[in-house]
C-alpha positions as CSV (number, residue, x, y, z in Angstrom):
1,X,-22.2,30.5,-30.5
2,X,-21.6,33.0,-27.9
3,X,-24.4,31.4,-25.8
4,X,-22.6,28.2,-26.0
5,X,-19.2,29.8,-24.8
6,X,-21.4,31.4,-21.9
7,X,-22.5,27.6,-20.8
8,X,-19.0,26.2,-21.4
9,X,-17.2,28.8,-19.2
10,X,-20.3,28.6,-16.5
11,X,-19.9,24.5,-16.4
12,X,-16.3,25.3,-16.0
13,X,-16.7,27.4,-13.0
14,X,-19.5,25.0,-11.2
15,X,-17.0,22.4,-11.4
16,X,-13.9,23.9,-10.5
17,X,-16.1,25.0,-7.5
18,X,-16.9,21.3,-6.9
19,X,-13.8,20.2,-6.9
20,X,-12.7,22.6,-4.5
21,X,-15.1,21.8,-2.4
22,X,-14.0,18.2,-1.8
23,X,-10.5,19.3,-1.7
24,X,-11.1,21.7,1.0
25,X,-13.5,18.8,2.8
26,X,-10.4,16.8,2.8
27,X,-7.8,18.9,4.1
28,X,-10.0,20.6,7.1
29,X,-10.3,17.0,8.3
30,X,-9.1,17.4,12.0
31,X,-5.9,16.4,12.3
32,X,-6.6,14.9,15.4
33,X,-8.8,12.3,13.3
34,X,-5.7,10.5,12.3
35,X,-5.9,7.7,9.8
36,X,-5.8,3.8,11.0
37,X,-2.9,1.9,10.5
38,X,-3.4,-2.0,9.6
39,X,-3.0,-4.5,12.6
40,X,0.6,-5.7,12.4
41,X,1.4,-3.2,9.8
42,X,5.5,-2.3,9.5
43,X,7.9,-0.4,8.0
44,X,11.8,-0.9,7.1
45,X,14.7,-0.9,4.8
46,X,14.8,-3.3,2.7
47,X,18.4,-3.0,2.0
48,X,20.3,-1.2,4.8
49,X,20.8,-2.4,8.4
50,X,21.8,-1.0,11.5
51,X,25.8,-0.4,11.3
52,X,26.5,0.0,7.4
53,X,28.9,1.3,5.7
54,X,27.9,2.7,2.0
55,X,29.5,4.9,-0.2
56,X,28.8,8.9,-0.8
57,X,25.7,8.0,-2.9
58,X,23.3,5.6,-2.2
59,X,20.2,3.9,-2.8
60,X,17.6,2.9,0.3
61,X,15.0,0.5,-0.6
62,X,11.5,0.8,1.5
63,X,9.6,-1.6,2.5
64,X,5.9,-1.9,4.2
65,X,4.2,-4.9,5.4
66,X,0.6,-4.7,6.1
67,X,-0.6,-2.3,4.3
68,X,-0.6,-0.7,0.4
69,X,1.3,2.2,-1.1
70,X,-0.8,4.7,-2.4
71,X,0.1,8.5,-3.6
72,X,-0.5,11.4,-1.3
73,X,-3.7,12.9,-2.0
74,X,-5.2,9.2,-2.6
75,X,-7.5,8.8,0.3
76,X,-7.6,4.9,-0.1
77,X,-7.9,2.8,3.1
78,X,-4.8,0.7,4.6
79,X,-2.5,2.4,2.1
80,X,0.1,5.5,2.5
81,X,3.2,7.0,1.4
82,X,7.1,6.4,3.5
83,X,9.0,9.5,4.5
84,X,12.6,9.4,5.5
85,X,13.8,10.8,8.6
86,X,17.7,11.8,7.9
87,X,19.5,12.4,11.6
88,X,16.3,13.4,13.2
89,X,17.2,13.3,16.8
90,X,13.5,14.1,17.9
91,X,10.4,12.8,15.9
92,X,7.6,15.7,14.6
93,X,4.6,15.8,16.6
94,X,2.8,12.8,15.2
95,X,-0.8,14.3,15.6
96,X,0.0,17.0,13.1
97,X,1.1,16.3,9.3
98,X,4.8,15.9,8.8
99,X,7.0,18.6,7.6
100,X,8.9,18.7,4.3
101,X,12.6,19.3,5.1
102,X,16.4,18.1,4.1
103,X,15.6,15.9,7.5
104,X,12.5,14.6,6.5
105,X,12.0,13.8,2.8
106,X,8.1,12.8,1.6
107,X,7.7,9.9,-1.3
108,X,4.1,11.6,-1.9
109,X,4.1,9.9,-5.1
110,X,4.6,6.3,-3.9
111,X,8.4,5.7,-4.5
112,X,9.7,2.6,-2.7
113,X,13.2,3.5,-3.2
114,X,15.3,6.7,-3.4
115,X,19.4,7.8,-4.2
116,X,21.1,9.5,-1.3
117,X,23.9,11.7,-1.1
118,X,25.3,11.8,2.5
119,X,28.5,13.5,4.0
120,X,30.7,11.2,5.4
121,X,30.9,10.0,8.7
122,X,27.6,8.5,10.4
123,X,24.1,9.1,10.1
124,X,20.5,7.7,11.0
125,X,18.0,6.5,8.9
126,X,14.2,6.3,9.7
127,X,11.5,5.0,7.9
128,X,7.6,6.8,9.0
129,X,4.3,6.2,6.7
130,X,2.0,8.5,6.8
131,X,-1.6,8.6,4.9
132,X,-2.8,10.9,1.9
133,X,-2.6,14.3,4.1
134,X,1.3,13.2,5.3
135,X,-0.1,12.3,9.1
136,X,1.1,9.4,10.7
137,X,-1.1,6.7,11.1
138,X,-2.5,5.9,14.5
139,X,-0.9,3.9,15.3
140,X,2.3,4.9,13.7
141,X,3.6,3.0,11.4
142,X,8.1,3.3,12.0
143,X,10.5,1.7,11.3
144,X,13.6,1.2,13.8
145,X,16.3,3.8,13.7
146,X,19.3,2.4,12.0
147,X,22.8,4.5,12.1
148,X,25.2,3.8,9.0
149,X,28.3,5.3,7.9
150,X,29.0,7.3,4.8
151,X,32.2,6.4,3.7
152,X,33.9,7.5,0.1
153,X,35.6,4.0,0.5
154,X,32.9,2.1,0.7
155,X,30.3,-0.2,-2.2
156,X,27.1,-1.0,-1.8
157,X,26.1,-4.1,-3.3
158,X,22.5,-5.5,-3.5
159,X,23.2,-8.3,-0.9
160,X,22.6,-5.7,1.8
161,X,20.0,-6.8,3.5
């Protein structure tokens, strides 16, 4: 008995160690070595446009052409997650992974949609996907910058397109 709880707990530690290993191969992959985006691949709302009005709380659709979502963490070619850029006035260095912020919110898990809750008055929206360590592709994959206002008077219907 106690030899097989001596084996058990030694298996444990080899592959613990193994997995480690790989996870560590993965994440002190130069960052330099960015991920390749998909010819023609694109980015965008799929149900806001430049100069819209919506109320307090939202919802923003994503959409990507080109190329799959995928979870981050999921090193599967031609896929990614979307990250939203909330009134980012200068984009993050795009050679290095992105940051996690209020201003820059990560779907690691592969959302395609997400509630806001804005102040009122305006704001811009930015859509950026990024591959399974959160770096932009090369070459980036952005959507255009659209401004909208926030307005308590105003409803968002699903027609926005």
């Amino acid at each position: 008995m106690k030899i097989s709880l001596l084996i058990s707990i030694f298996l444990l530690l080899a592959m613990s160690n193994l997995i480690a290993d790989d996870k560590a191969k993965d994440e002190s992959a130069p960052v330099s070595q960015r991920t390749p985006s998909s010819e023609g691949a694109a980015v965008s709302f799929l149900n806001l446009k430049n100069g819209d009005e919506v109320p307090p709380t939202f919802t923003a659709k994503f959409l990507i052409s080109g190329m799959g979502v995928a979870p981050a963490g999921s090193n599967i070619d031609n896929t990614g997650h979307h990250h939203l850029l909330i009134d980012v006035n200068e984009l993050p260095d795009m050679s290095q992974p992105l940051p996690s912020s209020g201003q820059i919110r990560h779907f690691g898990g592969g959302q395609g949609e997400t509630e806001l809750t804005l102040p009122e008055g305006e704001h811009t929206l930015q859509l950026l996907f990024a591959d399974y360590l959160h770096r932009p592709h090369d070459p980036v994959v952005i959507s255009e910058k659209i401004t909208i206002t926030v307005s308590k008077d105003a409803v968002q219907t699903e027609e926005q397109p």
